[in-house]
N, C-alpha and C positions, 0 to 999 in steps of 0.2 A: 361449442360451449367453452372450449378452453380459448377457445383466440375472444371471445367475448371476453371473458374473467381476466383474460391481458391485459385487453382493450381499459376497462373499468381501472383496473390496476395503473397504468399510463394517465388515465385520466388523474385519477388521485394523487400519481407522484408531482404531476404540471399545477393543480392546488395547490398543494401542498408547499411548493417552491414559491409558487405565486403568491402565497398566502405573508413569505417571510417578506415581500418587500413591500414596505409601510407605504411609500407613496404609490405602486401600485394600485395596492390594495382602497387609497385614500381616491384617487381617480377614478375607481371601478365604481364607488360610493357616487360621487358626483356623476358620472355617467349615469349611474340607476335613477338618481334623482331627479333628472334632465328628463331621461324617460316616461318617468311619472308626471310629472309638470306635462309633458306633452300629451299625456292621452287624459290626465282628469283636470290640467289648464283652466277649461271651462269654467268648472265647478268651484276650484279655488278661486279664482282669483276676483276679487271682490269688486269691479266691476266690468260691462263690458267695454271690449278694446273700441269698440265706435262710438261708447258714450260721451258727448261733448255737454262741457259744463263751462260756458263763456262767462259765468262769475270765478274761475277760477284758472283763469290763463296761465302756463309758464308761472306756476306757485314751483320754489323751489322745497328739496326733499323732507317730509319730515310732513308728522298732523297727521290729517287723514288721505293724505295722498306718500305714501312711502319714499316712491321715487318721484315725489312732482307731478308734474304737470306737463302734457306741449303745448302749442300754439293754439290750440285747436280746445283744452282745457280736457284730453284724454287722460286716464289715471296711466302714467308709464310702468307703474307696477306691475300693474296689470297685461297692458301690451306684452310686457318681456315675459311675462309668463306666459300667457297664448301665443307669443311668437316662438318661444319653446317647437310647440309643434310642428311649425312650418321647417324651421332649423333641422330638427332631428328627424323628421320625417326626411328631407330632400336627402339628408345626408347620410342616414343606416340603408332609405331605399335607391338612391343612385347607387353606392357604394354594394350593395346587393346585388343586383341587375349588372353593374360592372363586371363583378364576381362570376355570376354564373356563365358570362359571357365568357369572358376571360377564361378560365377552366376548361372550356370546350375548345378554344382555339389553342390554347397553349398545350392540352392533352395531344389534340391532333397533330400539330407541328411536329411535336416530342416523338409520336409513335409512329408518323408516316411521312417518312421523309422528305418524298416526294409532293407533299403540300409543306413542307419547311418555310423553303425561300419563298413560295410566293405569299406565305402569312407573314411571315417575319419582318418581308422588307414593303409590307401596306403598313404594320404597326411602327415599322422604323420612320417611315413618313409620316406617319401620324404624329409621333411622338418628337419628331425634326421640326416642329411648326411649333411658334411660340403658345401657350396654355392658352394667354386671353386671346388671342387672334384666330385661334381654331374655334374657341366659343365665339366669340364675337361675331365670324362669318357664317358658324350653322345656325346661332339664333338668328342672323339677319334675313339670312335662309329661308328659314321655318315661318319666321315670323315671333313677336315678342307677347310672350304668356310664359306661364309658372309651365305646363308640361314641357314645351319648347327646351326652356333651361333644363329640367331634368334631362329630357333626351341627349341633351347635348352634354352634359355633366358626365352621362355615362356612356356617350361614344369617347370621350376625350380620357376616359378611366380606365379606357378596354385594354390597350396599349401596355400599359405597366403592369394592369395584374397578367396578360398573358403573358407577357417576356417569363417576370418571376414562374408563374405555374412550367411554362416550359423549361427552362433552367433546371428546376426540383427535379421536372417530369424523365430529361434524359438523364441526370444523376441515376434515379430511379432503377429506370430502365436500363443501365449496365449493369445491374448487381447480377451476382448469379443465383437467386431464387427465381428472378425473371423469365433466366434462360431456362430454367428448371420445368418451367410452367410452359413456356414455347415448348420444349421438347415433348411434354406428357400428351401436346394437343391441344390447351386451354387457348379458349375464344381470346380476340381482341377485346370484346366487351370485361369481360371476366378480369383479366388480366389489369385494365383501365381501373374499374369497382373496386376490387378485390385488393388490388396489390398497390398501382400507383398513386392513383388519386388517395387511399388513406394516406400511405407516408408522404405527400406533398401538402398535408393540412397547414405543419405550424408554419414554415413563409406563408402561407396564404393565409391564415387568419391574423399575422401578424400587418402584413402588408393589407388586410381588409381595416383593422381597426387603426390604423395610418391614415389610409386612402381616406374613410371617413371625415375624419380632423381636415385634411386635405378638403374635402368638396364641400364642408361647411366653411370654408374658408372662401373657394369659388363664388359659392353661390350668392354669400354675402358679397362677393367685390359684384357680383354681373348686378345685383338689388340697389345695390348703392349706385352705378350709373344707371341705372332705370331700363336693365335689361332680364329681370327677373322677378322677382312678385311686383305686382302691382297695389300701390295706395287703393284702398288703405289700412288695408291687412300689414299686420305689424309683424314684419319679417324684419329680422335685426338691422340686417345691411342696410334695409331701406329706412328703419326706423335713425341710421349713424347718416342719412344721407339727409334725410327732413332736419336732423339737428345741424347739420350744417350754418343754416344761415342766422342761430340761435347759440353758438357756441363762447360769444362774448360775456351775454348776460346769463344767460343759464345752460351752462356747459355739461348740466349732465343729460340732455337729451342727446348729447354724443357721445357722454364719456361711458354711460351705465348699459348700454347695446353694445358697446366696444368691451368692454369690459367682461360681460356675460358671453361674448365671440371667445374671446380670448381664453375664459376659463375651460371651456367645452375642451376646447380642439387642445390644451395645453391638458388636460384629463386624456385627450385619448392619444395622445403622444404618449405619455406617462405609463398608463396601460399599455400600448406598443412594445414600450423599449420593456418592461416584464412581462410580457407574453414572450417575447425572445428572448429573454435570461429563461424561462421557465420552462419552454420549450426545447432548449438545448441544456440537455443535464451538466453538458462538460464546463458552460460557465457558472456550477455551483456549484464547484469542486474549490 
């Protein structure tokens, strides 16, 4: 009961910290937003993303189309709203799936020595190969589809969150409660649950909502060379990559999916860097 009432206690002080820094705070906001646009998209957005209306080609912004028009006479407003979905989806669930992966191998590295090197220096390979070239090969791999790219999104993610979770994890595991708890008898599992994996949370959900920003960033670059959604689901990347050959005359079929890229992933950066002021009490002091 009392390590619960800590626990709640800790939560509230990382709030509460969190709470004082405005553009934090301002991020979290558009983050929530982002989220909602993704799962009720549908419903708002007034009309649908494959609706073609050939009397009204590349109409620029403004009337009854917000953001215009493409080629195709689709409402762009609406795209970038349903594309919402595909965005934040790829990107909370690759970055999830990274995570729990990541967790397991960086825990075990950390606690048993003797698989260290031989996890350490597959992720140090992994991590020695350039981002697009490792996607590039296992999508060519797989084969070219929306789950493909996810897969690949989150073997290429595994890497960084283990390192970090390991790091924490032998920090961790030298303190002397650790040793406290080896000596009484207590399981490896116990010991894992109980004692490491809590205190190795804030790098990890620091470097989760990073890694995010991060793989909506990927995903849109593999969308935009034609290695990741497919036409004519209005995935941003792909939506910056259609405006390509339309960026003279009507420039916001490039500019307004770049734009909305940008604001995401520069939200969940923002959020990052005050999760880690919030998370270490010493830098609000």
């Amino acid at each position: 009961m009392g390590e619960r009432v800590k626990k709640n206690s800790m939560a509230r002080d990382v709030w509460r910290r969190l709470k004082r820094n405005k553009l934090a705070m301002v991020s979290l906001g558009l983050i929530l937003l982002m989220v909602l646009l993704a799962v009720f998209g549908t419903w708002i957005a007034p009309y649908s993303f494959s609706e073609q209306n050939y009397d009204a080609v590349l109409e620029a912004p403004g009337g009854e189309h917000l953001f215009g028009t493409d080629n195709f006479g689709r409402d762009v407003f609406s795209r970038i709203i349903i594309g919402t979905s595909y965005t934040v989806a790829i990107g909370f669930g690759c970055m999830t799936a990274a995570t729990v992966i990541g967790i397991f191998f960086g825990i075990i590295a950390a606690y048993y020595p003797r698989f260290d090197n031989l996890i350490m220096r597959i992720m140090d390979l992994m991590i020695g190969i350039p981002g697009m070239t490792l996607l590039m090969c296992l999508i060519s791999v797989m084969g070219i589809s929306i789950r493909n790219m996810v897969l690949a999104l989150i073997i290429f993610k595994i890497p960084t969150m283990s390192r970090v979770v390991r790091a924490q994890a032998l920090t961790v595991k030298q303190q002397e409660f650790i040793e406290a708890e080896v000596a009484i008898g207590a399981s490896p599992l116990r010991i894992i649950m109980r004692h490491i994996l809590p205190n190795s949370i804030a790098p990890i959900l620091v470097q989760y909502t990073l890694g995010v920003g991060n793989v909506v960033l990927w995903s849109a670059s593999l969308s935009f060379i034609g290695m990741g959604v497919q036409a004519p689901n209005p995935e941003w990347g792909l939506m910056i990559s259609a405006g390509r050959a339309y960026l003279r005359d009507s420039p916001h079929l490039g500019i307004i999916p770049g734009v909305a890229i940008i604001v995401l992933t520069f939200a969940l950066n923002l959020l990052g860097d005050g999760l880690r002021d919030a998370l270490d009490p010493r830098l609000n002091k």
